[in-house]
C-alpha positions in Angstrom: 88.9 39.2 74.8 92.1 41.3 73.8 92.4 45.1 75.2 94.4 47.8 74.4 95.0 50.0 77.6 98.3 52.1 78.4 98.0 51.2 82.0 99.7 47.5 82.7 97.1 47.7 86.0 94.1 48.8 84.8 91.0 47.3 85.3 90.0 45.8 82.7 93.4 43.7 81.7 92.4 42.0 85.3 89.4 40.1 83.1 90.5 40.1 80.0 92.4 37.1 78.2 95.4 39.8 76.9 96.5 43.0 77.3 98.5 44.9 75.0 99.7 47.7 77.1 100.0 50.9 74.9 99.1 54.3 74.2 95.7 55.0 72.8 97.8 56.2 69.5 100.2 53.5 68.8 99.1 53.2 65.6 101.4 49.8 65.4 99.7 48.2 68.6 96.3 48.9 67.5 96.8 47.2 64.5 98.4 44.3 65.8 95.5 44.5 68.2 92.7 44.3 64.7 94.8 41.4 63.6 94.5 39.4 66.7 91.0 39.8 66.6 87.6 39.0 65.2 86.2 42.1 66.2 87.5 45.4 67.3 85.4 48.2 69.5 86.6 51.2 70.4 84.4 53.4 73.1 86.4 56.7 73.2 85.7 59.3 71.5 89.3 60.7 70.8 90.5 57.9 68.8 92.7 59.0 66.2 90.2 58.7 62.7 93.1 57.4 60.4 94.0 54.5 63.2 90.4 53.6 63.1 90.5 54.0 58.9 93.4 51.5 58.9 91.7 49.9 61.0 89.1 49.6 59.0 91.5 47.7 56.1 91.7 44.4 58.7 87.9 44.5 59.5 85.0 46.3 58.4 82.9 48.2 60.6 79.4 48.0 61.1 78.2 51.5 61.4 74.3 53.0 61.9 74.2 55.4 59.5 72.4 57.6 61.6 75.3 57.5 64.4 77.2 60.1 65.4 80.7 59.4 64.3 82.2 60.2 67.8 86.0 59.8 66.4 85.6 62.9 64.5 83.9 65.4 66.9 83.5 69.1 65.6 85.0 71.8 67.4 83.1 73.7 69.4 80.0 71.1 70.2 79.6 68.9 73.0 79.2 64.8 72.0 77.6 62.4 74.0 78.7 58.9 72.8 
C-alpha cells in the first residue's frame, strides 16, 4: 500500500509500504502515485475533479452509478461521503 499524505508523520505512512509526502493538489504526485499503483482510492471529498479525471487516464474507476460523486459537491448542500 502507497499513500499520498502531506504530513511526513501522519498516521497512516506508519503502516503503509510508501509514502509520498505531498499536498492533496500536487497534481504531479498524484499521478506518479496512479502509476505506482494497481488501484487508486481517494476518501476526501475535496479532491480536485480534473486530478481525479487524469487520474482516471492511468486507471479506470469503478463507479455506482447511483453514488454521490463526492469530488464535485454543489454549493450550498451538505455531503455525507
Amino acid at each position: 500500500m502507497i499513500i499520498l499524505d502531506p504530513q511526513a508523520d501522519c498516521p497512516a505512512g506508519q503502516v503503509a509500504d510508501d509514502q509520498i509526502v505531498a499536498a492533496y493538489d500536487d497534481q504531479a504526485q498524484i499521478m506518479m502515485l496512479a502509476q505506482r499503483v494497481d488501484v487508486l482510492t481517494y476518501e476526501f471529498e475535496n479532491v480536485d475533479a480534473k486530478t481525479i479525471e487524469a487520474a482516471e487516464n492511468i486507471h479506470g474507476f469503478l463507479k455506482d452509478e447511483g453514488a454521490t460523486d463526492c469530488s464535485r459537491p454543489i454549493v450550498g448542500e451538505t455531503i455525507s461521503c
